[in-house]
DSSP file (Angstrom, degrees, kcal/mol; ACC not computed):
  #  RESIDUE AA STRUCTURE BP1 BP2  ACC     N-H-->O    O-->H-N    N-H-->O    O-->H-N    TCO  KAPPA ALPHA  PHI   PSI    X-CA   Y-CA   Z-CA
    1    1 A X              0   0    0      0, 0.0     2,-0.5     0, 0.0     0, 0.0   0.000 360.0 360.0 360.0 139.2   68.3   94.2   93.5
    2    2 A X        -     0   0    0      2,-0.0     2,-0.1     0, 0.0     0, 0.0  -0.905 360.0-159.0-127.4 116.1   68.5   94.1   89.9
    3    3 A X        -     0   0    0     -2,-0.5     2,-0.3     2,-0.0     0, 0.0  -0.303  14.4-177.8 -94.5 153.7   71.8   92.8   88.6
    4    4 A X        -     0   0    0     -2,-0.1     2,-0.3     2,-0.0    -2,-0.0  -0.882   1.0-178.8-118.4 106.6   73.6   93.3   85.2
    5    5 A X        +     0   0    0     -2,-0.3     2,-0.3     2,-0.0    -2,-0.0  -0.773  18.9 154.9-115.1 149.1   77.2   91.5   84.2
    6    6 A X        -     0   0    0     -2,-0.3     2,-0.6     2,-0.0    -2,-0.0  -0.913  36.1-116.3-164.7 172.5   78.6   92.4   80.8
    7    7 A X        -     0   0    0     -2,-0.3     2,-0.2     2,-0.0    -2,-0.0  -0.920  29.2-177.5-106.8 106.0   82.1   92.4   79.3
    8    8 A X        -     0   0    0     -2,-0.6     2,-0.3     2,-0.0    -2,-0.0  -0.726  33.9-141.3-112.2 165.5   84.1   95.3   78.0
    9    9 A X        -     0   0    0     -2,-0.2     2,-0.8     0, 0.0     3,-0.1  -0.989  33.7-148.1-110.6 100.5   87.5   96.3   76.4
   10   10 A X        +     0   0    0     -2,-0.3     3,-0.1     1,-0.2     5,-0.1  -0.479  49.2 136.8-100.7 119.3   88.0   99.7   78.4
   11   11 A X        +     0   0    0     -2,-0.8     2,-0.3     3,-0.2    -1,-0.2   0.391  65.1  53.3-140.6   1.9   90.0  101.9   75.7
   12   12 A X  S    S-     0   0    0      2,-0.3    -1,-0.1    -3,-0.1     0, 0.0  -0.884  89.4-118.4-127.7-177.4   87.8  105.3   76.5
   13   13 A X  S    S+     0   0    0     -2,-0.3     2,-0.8    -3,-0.1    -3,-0.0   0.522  95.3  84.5 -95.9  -2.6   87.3  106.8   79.8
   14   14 A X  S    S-     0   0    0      1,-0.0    -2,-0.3     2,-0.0     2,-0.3  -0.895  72.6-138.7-112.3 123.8   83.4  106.1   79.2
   15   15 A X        -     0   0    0     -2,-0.8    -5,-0.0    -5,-0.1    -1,-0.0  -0.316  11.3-147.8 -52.5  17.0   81.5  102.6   80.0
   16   16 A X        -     0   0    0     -2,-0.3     2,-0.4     1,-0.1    -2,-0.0   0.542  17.1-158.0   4.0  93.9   78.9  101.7   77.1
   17   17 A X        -     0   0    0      3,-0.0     3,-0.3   -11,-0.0    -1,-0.1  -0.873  23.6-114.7-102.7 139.5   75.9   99.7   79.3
   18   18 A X  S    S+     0   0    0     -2,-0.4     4,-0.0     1,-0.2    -1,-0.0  -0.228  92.3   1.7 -76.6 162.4   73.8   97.3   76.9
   19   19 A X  S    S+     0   0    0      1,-0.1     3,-0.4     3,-0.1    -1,-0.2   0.833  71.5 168.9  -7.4  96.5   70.2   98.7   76.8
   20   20 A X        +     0   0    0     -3,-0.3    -1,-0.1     1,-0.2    -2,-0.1   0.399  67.5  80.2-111.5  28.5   70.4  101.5   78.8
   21   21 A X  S >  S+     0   0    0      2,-0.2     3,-0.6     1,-0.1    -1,-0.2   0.896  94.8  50.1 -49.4 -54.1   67.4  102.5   77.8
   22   22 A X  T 3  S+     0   0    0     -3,-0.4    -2,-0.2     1,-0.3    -1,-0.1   0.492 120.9  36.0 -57.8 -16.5   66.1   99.8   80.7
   23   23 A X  T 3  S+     0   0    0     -4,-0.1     2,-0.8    -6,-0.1    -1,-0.3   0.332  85.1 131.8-130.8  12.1   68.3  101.1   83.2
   24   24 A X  S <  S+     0   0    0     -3,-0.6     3,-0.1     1,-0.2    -1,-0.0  -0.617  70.5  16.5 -97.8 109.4   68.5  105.1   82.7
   25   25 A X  S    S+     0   0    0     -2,-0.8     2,-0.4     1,-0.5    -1,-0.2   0.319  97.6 125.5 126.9  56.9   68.1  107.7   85.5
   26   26 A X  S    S-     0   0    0     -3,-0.2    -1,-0.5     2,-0.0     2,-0.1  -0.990  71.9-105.4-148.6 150.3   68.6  105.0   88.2
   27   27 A X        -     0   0    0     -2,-0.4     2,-0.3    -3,-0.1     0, 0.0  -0.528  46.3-177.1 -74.0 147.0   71.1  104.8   91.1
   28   28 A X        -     0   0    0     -2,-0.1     2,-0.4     2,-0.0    -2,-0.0  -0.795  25.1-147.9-133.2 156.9   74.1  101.9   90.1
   29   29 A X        -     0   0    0     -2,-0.3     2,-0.7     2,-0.0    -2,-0.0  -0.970  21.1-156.6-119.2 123.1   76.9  100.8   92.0
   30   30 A X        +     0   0    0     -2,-0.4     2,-0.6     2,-0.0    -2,-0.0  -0.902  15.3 175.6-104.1 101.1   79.8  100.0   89.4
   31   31 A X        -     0   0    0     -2,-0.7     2,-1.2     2,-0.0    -2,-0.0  -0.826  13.1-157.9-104.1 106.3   82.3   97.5   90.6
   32   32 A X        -     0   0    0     -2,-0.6     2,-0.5     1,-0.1    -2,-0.0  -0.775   7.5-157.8-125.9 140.7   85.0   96.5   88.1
   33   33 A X        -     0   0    0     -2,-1.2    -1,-0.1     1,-0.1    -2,-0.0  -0.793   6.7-165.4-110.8 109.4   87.0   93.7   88.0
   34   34 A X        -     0   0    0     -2,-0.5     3,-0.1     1,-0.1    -1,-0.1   0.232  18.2-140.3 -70.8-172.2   90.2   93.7   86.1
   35   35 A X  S    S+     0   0    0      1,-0.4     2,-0.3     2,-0.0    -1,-0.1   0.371  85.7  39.9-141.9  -6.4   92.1   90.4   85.2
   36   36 A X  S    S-     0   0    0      0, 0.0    -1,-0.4     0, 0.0     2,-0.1  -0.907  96.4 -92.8-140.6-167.6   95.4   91.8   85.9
   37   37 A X        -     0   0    0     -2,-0.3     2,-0.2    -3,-0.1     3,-0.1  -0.507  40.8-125.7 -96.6 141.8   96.9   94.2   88.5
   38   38 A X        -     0   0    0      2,-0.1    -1,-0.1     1,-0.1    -4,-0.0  -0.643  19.8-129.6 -78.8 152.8   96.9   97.9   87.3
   39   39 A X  S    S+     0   0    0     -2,-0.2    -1,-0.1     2,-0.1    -2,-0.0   0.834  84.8  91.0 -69.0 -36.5  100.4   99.2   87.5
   40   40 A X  S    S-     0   0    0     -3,-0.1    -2,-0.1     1,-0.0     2,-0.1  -0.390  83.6-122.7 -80.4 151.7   99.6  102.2   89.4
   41   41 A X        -     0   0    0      4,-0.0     2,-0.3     1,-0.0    -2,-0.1  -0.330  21.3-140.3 -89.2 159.8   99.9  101.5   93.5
   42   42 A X    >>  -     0   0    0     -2,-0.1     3,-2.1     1,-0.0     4,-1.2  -0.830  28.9-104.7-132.2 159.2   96.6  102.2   95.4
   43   43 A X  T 34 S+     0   0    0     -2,-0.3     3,-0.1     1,-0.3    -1,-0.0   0.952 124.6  56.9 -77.4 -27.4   97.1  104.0   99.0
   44   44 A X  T 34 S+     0   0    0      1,-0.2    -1,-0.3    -3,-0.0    -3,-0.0   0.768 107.9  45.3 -69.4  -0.3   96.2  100.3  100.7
   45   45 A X  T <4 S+     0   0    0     -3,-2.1    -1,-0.2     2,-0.1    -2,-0.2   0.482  94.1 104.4-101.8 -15.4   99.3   98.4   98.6
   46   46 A X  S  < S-     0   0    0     -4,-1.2     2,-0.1     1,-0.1    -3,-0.0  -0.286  79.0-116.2 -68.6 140.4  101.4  101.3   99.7
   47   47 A X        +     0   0    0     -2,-0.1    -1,-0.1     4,-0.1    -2,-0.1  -0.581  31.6 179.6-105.8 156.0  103.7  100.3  102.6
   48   48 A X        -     0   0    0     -2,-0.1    -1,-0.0     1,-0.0     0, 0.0   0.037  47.2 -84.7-115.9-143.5  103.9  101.4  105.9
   49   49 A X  S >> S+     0   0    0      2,-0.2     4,-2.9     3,-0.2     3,-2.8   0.880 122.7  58.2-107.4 -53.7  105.9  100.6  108.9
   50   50 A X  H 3> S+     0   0    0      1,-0.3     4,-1.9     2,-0.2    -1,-0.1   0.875 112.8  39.9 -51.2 -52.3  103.8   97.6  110.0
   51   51 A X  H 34 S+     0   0    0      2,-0.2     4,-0.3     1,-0.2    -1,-0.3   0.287 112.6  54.3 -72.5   0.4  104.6   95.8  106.4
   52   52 A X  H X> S+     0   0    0     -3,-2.8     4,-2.2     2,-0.2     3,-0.8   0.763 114.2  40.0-109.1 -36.2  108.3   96.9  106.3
   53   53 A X  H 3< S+     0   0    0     -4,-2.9    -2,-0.2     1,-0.2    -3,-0.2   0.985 120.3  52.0 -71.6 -42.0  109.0   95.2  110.4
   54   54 A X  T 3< S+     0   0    0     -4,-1.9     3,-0.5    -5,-0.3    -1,-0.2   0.894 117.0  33.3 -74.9 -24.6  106.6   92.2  108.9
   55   55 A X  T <4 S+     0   0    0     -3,-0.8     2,-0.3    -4,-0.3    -1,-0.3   0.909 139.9  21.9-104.0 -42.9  108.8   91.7  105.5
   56   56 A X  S  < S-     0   0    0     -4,-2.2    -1,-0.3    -5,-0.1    -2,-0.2  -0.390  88.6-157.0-126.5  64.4  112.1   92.5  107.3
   57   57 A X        -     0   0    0     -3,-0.5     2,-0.3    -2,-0.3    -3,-0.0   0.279   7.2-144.0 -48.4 170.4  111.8   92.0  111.6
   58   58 A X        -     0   0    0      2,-0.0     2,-0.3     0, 0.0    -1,-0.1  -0.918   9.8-149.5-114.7 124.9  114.1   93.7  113.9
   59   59 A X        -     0   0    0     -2,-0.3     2,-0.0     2,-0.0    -2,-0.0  -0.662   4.0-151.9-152.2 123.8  115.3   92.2  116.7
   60   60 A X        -     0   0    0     -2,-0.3     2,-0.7     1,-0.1    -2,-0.0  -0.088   3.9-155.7 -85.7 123.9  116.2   93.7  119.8
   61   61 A X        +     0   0    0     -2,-0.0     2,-0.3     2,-0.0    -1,-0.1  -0.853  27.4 168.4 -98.8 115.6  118.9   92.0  122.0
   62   62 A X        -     0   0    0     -2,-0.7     3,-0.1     1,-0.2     4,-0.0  -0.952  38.8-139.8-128.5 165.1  118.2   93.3  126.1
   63   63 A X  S    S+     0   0    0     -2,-0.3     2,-0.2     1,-0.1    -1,-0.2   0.845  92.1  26.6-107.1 -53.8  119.8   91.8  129.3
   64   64 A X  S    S-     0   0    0      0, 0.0     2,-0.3     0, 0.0    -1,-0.1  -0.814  76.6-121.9-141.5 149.3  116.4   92.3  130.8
   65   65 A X        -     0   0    0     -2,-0.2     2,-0.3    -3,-0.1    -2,-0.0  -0.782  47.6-116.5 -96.9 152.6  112.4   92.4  129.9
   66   66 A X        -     0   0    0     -2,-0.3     2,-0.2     4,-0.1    -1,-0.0  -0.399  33.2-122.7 -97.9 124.5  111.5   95.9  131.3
   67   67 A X     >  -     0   0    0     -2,-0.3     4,-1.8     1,-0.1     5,-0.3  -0.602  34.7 -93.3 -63.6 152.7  108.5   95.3  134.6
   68   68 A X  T  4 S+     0   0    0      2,-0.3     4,-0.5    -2,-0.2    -1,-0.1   0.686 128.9  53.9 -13.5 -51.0  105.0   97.0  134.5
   69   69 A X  T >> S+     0   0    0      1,-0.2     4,-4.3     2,-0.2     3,-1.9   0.967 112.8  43.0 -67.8 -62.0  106.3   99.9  136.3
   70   70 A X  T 34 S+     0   0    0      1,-0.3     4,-0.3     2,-0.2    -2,-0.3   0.947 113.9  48.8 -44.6 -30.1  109.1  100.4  133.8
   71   71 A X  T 3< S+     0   0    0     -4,-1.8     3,-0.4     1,-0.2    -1,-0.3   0.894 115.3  43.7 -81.6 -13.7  107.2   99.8  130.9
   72   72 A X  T <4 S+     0   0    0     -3,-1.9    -1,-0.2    -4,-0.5    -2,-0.2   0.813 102.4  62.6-101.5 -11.7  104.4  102.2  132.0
   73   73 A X     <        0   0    0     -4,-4.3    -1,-0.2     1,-0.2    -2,-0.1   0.372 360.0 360.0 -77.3  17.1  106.9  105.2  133.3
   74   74 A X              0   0    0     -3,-0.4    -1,-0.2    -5,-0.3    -2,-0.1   0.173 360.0 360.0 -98.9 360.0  107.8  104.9  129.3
């Protein structure tokens, strides 16, 4: 695998890669790594149900813990 690192200031929707003469009409995988958070939410930071009980529990007062049978006629 033949790597490239370079540094940009991204101010058009288009990437400039240094001699891409050496690299053009070849498959890339483009990963970029920002140095602060973009504003906009991405669907994995969005929260769900799981992260709203973790941030803020619930917790259920019962007289009794429910048997095997009960929990499985449920």
């Amino acid at each position: 695998m033949y790597a490239v690192e370079f540094e940009t200031d991204l101010v058009r929707p288009y990437i400039q890669v240094p001699d891409f003469e050496a690299v053009a009409n070849r498959h890339a995988r483009v990963i970029l790594l920002l140095s602060d958070r973009v504003n906009q939410s991405t669907p994995s930071e969005k929260e769900d149900a799981i992260d709203a009980l973790l941030k803020k529990p619930v917790h259920f007062v019962q007289d009794h813990f429910l048997s095997r049978d009960e929990a499985n006629a449920r």
